[in-house]
N, CA and C of each residue as an Amber inpcrd file, in Angstrom:
protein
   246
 -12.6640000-168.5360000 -46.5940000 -14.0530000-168.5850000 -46.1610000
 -14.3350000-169.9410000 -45.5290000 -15.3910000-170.2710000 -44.5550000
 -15.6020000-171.1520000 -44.0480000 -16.4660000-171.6580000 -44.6610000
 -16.4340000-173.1300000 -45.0620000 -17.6340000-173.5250000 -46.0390000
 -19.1780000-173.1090000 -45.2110000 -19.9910000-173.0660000 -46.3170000
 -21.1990000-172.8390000 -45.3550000 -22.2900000-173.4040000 -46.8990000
 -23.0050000-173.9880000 -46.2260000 -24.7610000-174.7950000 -47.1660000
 -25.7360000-174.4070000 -46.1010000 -26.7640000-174.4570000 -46.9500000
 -28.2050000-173.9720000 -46.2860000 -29.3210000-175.2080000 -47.2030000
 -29.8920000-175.6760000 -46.7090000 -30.8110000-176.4930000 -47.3000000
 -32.2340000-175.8650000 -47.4300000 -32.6120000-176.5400000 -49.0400000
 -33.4550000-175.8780000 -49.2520000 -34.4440000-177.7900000 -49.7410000
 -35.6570000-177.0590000 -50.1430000 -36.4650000-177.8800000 -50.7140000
 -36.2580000-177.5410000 -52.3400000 -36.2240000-178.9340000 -53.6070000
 -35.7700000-178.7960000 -54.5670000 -36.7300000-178.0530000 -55.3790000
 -37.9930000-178.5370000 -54.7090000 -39.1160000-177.4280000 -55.3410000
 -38.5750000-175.9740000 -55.4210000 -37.8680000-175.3690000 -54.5760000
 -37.4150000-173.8910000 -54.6170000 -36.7290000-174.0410000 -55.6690000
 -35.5450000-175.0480000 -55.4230000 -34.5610000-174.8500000 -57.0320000
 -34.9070000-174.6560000 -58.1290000 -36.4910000-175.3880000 -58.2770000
 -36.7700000-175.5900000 -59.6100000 -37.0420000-174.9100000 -60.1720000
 -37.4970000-173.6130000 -59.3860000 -38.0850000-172.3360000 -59.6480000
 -37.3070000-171.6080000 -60.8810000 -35.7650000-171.8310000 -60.9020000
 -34.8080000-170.9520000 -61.4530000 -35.5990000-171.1120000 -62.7480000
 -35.8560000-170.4210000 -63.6900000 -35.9290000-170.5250000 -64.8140000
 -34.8280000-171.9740000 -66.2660000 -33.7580000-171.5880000 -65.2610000
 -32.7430000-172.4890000 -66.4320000 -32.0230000-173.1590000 -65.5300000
 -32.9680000-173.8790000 -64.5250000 -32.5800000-175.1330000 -63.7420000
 -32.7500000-176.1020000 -64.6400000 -31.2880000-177.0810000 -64.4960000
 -31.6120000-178.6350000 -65.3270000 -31.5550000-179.3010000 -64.8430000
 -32.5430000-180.2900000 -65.1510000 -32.8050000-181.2690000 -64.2340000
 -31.6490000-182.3240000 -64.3210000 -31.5500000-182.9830000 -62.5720000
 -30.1580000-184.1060000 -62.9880000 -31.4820000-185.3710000 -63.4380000
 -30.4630000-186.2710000 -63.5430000 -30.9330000-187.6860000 -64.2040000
 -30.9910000-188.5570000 -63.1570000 -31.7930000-188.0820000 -62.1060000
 -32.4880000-188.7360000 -61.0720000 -33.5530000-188.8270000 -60.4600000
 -34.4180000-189.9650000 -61.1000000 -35.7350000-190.3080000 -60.2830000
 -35.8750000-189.9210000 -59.2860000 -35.0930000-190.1220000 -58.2920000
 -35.3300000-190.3800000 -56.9980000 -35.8710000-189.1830000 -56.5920000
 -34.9590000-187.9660000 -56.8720000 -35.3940000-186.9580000 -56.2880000
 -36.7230000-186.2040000 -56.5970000 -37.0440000-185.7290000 -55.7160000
 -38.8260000-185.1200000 -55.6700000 -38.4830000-184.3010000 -55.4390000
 -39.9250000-182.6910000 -55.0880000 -40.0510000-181.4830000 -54.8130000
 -39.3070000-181.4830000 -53.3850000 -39.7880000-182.6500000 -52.3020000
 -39.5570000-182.6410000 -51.3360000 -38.0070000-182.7620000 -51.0460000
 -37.3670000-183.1410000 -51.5260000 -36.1550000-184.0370000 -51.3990000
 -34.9740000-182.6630000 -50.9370000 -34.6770000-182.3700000 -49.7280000
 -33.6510000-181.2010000 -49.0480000 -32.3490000-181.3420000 -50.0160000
 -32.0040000-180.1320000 -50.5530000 -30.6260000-180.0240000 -51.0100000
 -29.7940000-179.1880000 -49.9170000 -28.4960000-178.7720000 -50.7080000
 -27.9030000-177.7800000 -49.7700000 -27.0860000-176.7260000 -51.1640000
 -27.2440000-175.4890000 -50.7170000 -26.7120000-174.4280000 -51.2760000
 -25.8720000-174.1760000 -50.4680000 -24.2000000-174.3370000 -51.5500000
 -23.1620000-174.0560000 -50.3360000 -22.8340000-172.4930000 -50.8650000
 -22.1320000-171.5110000 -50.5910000 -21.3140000-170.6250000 -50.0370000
 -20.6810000-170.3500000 -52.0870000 -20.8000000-171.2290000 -52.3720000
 -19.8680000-170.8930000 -54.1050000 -20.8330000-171.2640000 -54.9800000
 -22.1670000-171.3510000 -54.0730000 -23.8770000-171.5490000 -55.2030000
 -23.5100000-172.2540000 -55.6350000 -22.9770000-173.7130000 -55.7320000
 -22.7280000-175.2310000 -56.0600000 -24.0350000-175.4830000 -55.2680000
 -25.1450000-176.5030000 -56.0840000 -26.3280000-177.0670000 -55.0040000
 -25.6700000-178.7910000 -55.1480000 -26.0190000-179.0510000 -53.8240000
 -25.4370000-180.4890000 -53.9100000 -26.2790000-181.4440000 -52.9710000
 -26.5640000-182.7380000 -52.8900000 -26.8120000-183.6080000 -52.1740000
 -27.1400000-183.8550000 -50.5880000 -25.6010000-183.4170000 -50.3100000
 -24.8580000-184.0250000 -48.7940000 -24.1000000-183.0270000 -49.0130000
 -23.7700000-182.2340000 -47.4960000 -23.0230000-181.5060000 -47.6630000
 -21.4250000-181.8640000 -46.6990000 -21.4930000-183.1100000 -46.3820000
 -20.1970000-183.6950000 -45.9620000 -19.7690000-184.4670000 -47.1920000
 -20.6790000-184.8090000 -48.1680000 -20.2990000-185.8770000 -49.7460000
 -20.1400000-184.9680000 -50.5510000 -20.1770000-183.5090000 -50.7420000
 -20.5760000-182.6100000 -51.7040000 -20.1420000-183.2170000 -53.2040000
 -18.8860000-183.4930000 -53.2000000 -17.5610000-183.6930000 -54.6190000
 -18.9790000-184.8380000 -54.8500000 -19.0910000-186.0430000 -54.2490000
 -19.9760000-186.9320000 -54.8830000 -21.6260000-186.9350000 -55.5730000
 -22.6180000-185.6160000 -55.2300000 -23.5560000-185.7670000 -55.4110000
 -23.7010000-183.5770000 -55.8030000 -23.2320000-183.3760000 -56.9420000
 -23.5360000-182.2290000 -56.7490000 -24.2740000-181.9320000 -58.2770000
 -25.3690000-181.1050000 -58.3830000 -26.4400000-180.9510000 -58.5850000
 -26.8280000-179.7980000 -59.8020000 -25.9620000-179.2800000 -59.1350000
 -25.6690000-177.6130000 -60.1270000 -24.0530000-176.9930000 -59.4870000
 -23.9600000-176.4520000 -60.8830000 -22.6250000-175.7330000 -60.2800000
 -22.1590000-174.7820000 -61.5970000 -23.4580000-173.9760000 -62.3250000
 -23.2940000-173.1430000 -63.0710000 -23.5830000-171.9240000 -61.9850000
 -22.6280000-170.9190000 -62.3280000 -22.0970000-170.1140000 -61.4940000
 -22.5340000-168.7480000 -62.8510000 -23.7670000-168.7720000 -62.8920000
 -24.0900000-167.3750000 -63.6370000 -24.3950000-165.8800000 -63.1220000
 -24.6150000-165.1540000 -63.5090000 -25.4000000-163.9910000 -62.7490000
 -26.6580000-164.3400000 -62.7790000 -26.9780000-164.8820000 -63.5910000
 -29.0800000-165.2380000 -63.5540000 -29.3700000-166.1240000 -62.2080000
 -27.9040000-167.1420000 -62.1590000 -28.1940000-168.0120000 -61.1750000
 -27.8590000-166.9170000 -59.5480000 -26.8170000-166.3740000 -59.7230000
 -26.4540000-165.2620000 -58.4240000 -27.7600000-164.4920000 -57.9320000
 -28.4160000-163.9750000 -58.8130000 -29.6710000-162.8980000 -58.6650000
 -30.7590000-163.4730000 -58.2160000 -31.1000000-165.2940000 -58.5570000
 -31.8280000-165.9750000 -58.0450000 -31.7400000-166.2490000 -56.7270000
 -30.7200000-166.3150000 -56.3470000 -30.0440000-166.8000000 -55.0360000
 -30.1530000-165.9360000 -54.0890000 -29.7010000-165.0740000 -54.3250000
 -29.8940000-163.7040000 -53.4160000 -31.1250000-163.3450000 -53.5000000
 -31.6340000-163.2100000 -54.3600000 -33.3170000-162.0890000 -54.0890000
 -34.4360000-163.1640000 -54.3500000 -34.4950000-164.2630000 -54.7650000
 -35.6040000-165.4210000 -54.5580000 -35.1000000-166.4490000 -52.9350000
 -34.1160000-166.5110000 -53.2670000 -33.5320000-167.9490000 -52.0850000
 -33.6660000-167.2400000 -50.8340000 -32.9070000-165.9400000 -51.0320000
 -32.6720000-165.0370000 -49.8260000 -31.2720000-165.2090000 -49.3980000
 -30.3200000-166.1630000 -50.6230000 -29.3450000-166.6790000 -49.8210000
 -28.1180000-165.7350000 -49.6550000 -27.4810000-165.6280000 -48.2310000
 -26.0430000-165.1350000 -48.1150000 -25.1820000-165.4700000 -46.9770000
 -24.2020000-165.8960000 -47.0830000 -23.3920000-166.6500000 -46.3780000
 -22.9510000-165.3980000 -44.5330000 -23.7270000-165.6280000 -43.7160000
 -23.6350000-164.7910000 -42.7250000 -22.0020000-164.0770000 -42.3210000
 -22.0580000-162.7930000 -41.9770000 -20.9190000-162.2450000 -42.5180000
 -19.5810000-162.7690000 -41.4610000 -19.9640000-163.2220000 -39.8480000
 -19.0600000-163.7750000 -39.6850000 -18.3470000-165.1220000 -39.8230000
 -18.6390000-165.8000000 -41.5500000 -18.1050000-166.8360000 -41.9030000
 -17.3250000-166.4930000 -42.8820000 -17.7230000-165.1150000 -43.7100000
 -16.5310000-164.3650000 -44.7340000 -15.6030000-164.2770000 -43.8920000
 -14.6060000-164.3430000 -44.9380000 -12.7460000-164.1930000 -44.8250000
 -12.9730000-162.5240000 -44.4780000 -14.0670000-161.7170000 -45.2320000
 -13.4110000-160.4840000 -45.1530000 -13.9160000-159.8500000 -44.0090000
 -14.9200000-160.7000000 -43.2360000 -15.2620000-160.0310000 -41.9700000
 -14.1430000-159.2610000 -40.9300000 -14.5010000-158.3460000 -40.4510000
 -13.9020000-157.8120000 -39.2970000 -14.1990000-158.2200000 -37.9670000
């Protein structure tokens, strides 16, 4: 698969029910993340390994993603595209 992130505002993230918060001031509602392709939310999406955010990989978190975020990785960036 070709990596792929979509940036969101963290206010959306927060929405998840069993979002935890990281241990950073800095970040606000406003503050753009990126949702990559393996629902890892991270920072920077050229720094990902350095600033990543979430990376519980549940079904509560999958179902959020898809039917709140809207998120899905467009199909000609899947491996399994034709």
């Amino acid at each position: 698969m070709i990596p792929y992130y979509r940036g969101h505002l963290l206010a959306d993230l927060r929405r998840f029910p069993q979002w935890v918060e990281p241990e950073r001031p800095d970040l606000t509602d406003e503050t753009v993340v990126y949702l990559r392709h393996d629902l890892t939310v991270v920072l920077h999406p050229v720094q990902d390994d350095e600033g990543v955010l979430w990376d519980a990989d549940t079904p509560q978190w999958r179902t959020f993603c898809e039917s709140v975020l809207r998120f899905e990785v467009p199909a000609e960036l899947r491996t399994d595209a034709s």
